[in-house]
N, C-alpha and C positions, 0 to 999 in steps of 0.2 A: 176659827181663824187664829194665826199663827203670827208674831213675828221674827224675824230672821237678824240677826245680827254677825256680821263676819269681823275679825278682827286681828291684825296680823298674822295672818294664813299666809306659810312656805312650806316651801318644801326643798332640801338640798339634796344634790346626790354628787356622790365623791369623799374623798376625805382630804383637810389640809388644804396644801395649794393648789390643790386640783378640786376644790369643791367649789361645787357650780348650784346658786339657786333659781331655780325655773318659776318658783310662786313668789316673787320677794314683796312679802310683806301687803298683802292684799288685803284691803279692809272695804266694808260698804255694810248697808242695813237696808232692812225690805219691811215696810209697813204691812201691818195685818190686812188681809186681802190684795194686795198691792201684787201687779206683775210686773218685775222687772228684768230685763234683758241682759244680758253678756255678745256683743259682737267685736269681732275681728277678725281676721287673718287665721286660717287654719294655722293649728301650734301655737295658738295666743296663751292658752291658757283655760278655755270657757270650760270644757268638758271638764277640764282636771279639777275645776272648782268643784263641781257636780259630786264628782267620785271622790272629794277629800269629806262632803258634808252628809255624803251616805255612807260614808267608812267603807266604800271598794277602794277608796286608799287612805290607809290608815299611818304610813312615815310621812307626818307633817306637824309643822308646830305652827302655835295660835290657838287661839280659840273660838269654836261655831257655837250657837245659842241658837235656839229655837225657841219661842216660847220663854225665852229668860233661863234655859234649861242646857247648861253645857252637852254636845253629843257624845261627849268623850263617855260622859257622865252615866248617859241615861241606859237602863236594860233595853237590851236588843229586844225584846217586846213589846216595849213602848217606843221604843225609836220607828218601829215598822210602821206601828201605829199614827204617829207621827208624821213620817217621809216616805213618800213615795217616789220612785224615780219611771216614766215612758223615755227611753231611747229613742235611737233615732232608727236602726234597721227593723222594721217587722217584721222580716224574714227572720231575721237570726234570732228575736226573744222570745219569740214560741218555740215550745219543745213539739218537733215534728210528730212525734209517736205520743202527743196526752191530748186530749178533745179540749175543746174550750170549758166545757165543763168542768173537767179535770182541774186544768190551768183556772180555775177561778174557787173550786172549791178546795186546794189545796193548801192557801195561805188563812182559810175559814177554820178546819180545822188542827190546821198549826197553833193559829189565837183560841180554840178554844169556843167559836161565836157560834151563835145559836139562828135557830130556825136560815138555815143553809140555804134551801130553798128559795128560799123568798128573796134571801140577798141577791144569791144568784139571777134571776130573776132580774130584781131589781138594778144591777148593775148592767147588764147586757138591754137590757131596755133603755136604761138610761142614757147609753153610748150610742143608741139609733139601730138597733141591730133586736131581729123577732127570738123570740123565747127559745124556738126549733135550733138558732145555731149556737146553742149548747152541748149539742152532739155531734157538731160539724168536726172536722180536724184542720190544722194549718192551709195543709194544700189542697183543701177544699175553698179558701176563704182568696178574697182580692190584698192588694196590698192595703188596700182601706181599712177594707173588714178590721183585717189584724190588727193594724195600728187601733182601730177600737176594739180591739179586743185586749188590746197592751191596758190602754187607759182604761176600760173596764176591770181587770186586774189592779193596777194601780189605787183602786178608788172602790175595791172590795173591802178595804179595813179603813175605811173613812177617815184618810189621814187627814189633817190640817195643812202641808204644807207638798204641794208636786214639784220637782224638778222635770225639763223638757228639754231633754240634750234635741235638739235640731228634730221636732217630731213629725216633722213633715217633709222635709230635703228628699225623703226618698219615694216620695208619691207624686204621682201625675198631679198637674196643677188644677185643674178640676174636683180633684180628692182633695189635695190640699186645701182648698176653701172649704168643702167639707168637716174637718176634722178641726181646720179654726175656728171655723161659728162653732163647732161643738165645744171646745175649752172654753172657750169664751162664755156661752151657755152655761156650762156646768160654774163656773167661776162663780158669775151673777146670781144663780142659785144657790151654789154650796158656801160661798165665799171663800174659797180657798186662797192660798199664797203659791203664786208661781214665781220660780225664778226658770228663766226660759233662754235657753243658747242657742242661736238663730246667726248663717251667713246673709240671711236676706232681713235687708230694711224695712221691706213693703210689709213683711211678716210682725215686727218689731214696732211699727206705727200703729199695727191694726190691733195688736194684742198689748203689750206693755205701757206703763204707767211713764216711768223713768226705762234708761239704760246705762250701761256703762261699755266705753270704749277700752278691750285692751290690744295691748300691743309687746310681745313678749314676755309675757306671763305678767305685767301688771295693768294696773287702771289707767289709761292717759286722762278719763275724763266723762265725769257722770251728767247726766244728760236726761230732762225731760223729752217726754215724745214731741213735744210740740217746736223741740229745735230742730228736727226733722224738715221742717218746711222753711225752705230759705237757706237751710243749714247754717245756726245759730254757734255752732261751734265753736269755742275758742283756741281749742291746743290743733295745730298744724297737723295732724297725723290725725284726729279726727274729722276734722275739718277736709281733710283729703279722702278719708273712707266716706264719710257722708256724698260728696261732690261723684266720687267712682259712683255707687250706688246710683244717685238722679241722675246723671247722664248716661247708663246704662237701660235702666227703666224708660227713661224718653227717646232713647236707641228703638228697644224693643217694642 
């Protein structure tokens, strides 16, 4: 277990009077084992947090810690080791033409780790899914599968700390309840640190500790789960995404 500290995180693009910043100055911290949430408004900002703290976007100033450990800092070896990131498309983070096999013993022997096998193995078990579909390929597999087959991956170099851009939006709701008792699972187990970017509330009550509201790439307003009920909120713009959400769900 991991903890996370963010701490004015931007990002500009432009130069001069025409520079425009989309992260202005984002700060928040995630206790070791602790899940905590990113919701808002597509183009808030959540993803791009994700992609600044696993360096697939590396033009940003501030500083991320993991562990007390700047990422700027640490060797891409240990960073791996460290952070893991599950997406939110299944379809698209499988490579069509590599088996799950493949796709799991590929980042095995990159680190170097030993007895292959067994991990293998063990991670594809672990995610709910039989030994055999180690040899399966993508389009062989449901949308489920894969999405456990991402977080299998994910969770083959026994990182400390997952990122969860929206890991379930793209699966039937049936699967979806699936795949969250499984994080949740593996959490209680492993103790891992999630930070998890989620359009749905229902998803964010049932899984995260805290949240945070943003609203054009900053924080309006961090938030235990438990203001969720009643909607405890204090800033107006949360307090309006909360309210959309519950009368939505009591809609449906």
């Amino acid at each position: 277990m991991k903890s996370v500290d963010i701490r004015n995180l931007s990002i500009t693009l432009g130069h001069g009077a025409k520079a425009v910043k989309i992260l202005p100055d984002v700060s928040f911290s995630v206790a070791k084992g602790e899940c905590f949430g990113l919701v808002g408004e597509s183009g808030s900002g959540k993803s791009t947090i994700l992609r600044c703290m696993s360096l697939l976007l590396t033009q940003w100033d501030g500083k991320i810690t993991i562990g007390g450990k700047d990422v700027r800092q640490m060797p891409l070896i240990e960073r791996c080791r460290t952070l893991q990131m599950v997406f939110q498309d299944p379809y698209g983070s499988l490579h069509p033409r590599q088996s799950v096999r493949t796709v799991l013993h590929e980042p095995l022997r990159i680190h170097g780790m030993d007895n292959r096998q067994e991990r293998m193995e063990r991670a594809i078990t672990e995610v709910g899914l039989p030994v055999d579909f180690l040899d399966r390929y993508p389009h062989q597999l449901s949308g489920g599968q894969r999405q456990r087959v991402a977080i299998a991956r994910a969770l083959i170099l026994e990182p400390s700390v997952l990122l969860l851009d929206e890991p379930t939006s793209a699966l039937d709701v049936s699967v979806q309840a699936e795949i969250l008792n499984l994080l949740s699972d593996l959490r209680a187990k492993r103790g891992f640190t999630y930070i998890m970017v989620s359009h749905d509330l229902a998803v964010v009550d049932y899984m995260c500790d805290r949240f945070a509201v943003m609203q054009a790439g900053e924080i309006v307003e961090i938030l235990d789960r438990e203001a969720l009920d009643g909607n405890k909120a204090t800033k107006p713009y949360a307090r309006q995404l909360i309210e959309a959400s519950l009368e939505y769900d009591s809609a449906v």
